[in-house]
Backbone as a printed PyTorch tensor [residue, N CA C, xyz], in Angstrom:
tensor([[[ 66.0580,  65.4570,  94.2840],
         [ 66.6490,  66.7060,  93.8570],
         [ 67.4620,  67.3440,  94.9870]],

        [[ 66.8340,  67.5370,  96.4590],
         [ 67.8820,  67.5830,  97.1590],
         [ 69.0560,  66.9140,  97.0220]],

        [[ 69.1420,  65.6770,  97.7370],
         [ 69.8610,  65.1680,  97.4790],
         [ 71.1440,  65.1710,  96.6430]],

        [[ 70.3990,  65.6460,  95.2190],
         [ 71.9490,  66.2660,  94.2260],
         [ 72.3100,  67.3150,  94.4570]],

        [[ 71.7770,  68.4040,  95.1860],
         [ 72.0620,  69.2570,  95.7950],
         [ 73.0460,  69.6920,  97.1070]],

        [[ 72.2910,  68.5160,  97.9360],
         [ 73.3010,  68.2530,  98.9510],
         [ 74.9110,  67.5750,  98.4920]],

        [[ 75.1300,  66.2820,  97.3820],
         [ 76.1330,  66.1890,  97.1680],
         [ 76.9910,  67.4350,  96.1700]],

        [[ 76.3330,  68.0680,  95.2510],
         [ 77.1580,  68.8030,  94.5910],
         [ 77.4500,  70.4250,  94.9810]],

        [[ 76.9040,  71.0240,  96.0470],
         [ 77.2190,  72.2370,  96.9390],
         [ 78.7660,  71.9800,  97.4800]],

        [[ 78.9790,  71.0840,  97.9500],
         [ 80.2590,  70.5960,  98.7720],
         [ 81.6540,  70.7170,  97.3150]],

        [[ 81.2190,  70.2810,  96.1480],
         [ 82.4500,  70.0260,  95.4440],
         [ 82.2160,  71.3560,  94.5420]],

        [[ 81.0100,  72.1350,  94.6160],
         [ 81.6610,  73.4240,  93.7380],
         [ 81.8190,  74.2060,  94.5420]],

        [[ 81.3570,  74.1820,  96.0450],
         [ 82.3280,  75.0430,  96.4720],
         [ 83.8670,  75.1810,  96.8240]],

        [[ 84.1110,  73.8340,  96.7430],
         [ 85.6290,  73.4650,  96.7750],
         [ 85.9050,  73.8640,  95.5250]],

        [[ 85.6490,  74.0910,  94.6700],
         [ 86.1890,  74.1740,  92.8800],
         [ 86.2940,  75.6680,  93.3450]],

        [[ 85.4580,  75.9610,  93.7350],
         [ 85.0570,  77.8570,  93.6290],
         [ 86.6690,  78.4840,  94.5800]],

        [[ 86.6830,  77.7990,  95.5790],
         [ 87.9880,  77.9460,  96.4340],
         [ 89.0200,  78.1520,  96.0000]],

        [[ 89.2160,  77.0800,  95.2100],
         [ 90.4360,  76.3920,  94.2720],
         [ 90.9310,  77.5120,  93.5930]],

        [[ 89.9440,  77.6430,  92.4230],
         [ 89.6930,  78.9700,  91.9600],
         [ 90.4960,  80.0160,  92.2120]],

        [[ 89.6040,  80.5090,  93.5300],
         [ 90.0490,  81.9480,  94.1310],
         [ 91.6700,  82.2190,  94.6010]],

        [[ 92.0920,  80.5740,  94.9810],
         [ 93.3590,  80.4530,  95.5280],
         [ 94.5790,  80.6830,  94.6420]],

        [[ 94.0630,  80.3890,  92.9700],
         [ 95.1360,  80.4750,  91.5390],
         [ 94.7470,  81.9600,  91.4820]],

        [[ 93.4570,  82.5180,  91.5050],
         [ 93.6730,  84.1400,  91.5950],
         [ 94.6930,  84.8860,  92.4330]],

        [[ 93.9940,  84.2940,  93.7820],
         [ 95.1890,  85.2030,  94.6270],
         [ 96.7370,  84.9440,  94.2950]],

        [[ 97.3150,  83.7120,  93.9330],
         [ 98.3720,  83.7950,  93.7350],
         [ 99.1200,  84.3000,  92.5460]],

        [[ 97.9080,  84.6820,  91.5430],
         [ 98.5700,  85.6970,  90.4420],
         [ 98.4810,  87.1290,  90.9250]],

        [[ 97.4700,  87.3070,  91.6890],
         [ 97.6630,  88.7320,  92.2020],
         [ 98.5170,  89.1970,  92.5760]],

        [[ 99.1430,  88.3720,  93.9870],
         [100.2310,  88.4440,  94.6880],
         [101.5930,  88.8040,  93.9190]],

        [[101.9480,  87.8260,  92.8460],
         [102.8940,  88.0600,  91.6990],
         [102.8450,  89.0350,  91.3750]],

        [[101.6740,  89.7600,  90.8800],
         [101.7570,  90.8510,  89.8580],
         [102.0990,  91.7240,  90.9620]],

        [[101.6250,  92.3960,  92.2100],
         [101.4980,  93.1610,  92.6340],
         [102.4910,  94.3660,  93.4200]],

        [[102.4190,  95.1860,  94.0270],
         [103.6560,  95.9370,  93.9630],
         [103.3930,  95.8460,  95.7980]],

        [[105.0670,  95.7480,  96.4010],
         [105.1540,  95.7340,  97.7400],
         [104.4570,  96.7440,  98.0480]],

        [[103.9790,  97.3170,  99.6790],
         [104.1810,  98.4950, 100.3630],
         [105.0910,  99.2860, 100.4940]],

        [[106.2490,  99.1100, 100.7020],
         [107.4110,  99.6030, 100.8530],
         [107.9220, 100.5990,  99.3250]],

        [[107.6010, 100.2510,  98.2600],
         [107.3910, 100.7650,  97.0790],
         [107.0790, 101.8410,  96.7510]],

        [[105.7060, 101.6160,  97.1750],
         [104.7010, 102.1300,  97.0130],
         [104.9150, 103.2360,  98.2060]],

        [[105.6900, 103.7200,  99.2940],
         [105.9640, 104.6800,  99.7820],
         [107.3490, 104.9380,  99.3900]],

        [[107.9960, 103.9900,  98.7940],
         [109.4640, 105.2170,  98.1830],
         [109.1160, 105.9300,  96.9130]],

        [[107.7790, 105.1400,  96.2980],
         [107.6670, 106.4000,  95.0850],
         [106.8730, 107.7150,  95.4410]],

        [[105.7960, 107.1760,  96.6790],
         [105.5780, 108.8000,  96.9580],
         [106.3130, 109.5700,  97.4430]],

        [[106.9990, 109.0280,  98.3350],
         [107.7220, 110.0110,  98.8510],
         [108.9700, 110.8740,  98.0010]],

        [[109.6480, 110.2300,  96.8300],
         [110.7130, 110.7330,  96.3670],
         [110.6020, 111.0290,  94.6780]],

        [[109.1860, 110.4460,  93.8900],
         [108.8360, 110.3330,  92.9930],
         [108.8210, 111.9760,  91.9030]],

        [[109.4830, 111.8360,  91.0450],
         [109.5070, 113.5380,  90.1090],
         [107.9200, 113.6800,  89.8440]],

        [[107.9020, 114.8450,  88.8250],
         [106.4230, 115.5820,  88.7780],
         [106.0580, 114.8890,  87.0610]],

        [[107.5210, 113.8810,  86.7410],
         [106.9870, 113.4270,  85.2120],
         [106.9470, 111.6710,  85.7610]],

        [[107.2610, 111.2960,  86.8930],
         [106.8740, 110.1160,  87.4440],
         [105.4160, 110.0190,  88.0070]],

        [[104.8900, 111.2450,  88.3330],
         [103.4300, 111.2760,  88.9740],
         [102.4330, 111.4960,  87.7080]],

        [[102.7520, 112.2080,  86.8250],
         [102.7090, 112.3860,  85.3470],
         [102.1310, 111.1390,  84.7440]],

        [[103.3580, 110.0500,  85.0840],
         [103.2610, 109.0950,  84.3720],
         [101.9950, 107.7960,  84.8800]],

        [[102.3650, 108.1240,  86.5500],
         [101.3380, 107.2720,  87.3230],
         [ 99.8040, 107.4620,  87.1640]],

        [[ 99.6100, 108.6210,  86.6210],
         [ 98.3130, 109.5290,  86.4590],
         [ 97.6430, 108.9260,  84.6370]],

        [[ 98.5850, 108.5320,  84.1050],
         [ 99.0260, 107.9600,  82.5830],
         [ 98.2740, 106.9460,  82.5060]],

        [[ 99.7090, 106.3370,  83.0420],
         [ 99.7430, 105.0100,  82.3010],
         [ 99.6640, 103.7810,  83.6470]],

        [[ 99.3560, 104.0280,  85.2990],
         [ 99.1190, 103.4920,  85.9040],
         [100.5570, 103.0840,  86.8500]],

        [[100.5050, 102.6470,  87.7350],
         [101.8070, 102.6900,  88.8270],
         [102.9230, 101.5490,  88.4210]],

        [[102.5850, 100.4350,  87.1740],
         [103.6570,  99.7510,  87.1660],
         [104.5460, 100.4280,  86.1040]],

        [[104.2580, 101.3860,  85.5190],
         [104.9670, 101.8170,  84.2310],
         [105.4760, 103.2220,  85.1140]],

        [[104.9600, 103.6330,  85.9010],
         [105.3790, 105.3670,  86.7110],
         [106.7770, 104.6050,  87.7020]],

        [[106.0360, 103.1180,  88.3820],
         [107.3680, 102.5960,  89.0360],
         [108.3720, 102.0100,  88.4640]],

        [[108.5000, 101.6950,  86.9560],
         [109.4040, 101.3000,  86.0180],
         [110.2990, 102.7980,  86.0540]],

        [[109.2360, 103.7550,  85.4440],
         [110.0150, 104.8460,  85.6510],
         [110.8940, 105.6810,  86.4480]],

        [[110.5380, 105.5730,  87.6210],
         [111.1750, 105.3500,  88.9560],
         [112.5070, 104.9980,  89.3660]],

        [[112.1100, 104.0550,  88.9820],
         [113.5410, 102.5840,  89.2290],
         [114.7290, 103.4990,  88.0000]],

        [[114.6120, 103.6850,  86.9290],
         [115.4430, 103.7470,  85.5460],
         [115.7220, 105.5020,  86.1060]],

        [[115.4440, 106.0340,  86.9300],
         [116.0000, 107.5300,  87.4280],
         [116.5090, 107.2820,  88.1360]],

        [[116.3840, 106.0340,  89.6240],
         [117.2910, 106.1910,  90.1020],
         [118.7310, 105.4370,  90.0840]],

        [[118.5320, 104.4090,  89.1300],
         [119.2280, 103.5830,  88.8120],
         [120.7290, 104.7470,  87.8640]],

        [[120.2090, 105.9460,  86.9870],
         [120.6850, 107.0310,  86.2610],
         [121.3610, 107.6450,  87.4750]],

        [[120.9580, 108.0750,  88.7840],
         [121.3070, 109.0460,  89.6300],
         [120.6820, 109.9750,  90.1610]],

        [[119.4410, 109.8160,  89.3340],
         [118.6140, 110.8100,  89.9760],
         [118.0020, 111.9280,  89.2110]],

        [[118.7630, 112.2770,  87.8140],
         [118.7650, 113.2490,  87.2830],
         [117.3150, 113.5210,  86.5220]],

        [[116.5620, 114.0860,  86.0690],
         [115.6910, 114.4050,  85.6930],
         [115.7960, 114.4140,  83.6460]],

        [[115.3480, 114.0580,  82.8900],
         [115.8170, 113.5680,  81.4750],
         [115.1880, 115.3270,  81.0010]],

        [[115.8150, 115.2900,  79.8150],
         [115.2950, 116.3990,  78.7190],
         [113.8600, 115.8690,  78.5610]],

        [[113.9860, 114.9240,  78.0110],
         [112.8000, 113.9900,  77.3290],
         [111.6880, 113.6170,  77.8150]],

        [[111.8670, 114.0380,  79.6520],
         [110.7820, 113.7050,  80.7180],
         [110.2700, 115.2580,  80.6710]],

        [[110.6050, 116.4750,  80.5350],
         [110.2780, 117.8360,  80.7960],
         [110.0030, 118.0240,  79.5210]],

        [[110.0140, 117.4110,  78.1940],
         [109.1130, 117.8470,  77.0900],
         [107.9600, 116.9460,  77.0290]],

        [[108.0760, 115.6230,  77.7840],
         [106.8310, 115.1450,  77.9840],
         [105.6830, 115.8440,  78.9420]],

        [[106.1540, 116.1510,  79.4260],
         [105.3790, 116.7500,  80.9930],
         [104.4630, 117.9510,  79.9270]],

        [[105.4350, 119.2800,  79.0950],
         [105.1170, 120.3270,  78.2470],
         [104.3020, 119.9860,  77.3030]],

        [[103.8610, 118.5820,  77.1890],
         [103.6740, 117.9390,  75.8580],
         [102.3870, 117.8300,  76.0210]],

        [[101.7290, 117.3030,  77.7680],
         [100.9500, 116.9250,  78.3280],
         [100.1610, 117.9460,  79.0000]],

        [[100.5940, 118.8230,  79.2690],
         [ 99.8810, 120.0760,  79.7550],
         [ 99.2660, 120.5220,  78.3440]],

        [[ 99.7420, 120.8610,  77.7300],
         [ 99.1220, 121.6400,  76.5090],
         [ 98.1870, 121.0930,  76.3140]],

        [[ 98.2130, 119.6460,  75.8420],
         [ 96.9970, 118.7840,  75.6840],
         [ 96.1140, 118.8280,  76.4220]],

        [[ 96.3020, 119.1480,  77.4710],
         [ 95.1550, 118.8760,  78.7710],
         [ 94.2850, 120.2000,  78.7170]],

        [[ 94.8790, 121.8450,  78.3540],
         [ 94.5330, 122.7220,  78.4670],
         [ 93.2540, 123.2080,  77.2840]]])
């Protein structure tokens, strides 16, 4: 019983490795730079923090991107969401 022990410790922990290594490399994919992740705090509107608070940072940094990609401007449609969301909350 050792014995099967001693041979099969060695190959699931290599499996277990293996494993972890296809995780990390979907993580990596999915994940959002650093650099990002300080241009949205730093420059991010109050219906982008809104949104991060929502629906989580890849949909607040979608949002992000599509304002500044616009110019910057702030939407009608983002300030009745924001009005939309307070009420609810209150």
């Amino acid at each position: 019983m050792q014995a099967l022990a001693v041979v099969l410790f060695p190959v699931l922990l290599m499996l277990f490795a293996l494993a972890m290594e296809r995780f990390e490399v979907r993580l990596n994919r999915v994940g959002v730079r650093e650099q990002e992740v300080q241009e949205f705090l730093d420059a991010a509107s109050s219906s982008e923090v809104a949104t991060l608070a929502a629906e989580g940072f890849p949909h607040a940094l979608a949002r992000f991107k599509t304002r500044r990609r616009r110019g910057g401007e702030v939407a009608e449609d983002d300030i009745a969401m924001l009005d939309d969301r307070a009420r609810r909350a209150s």
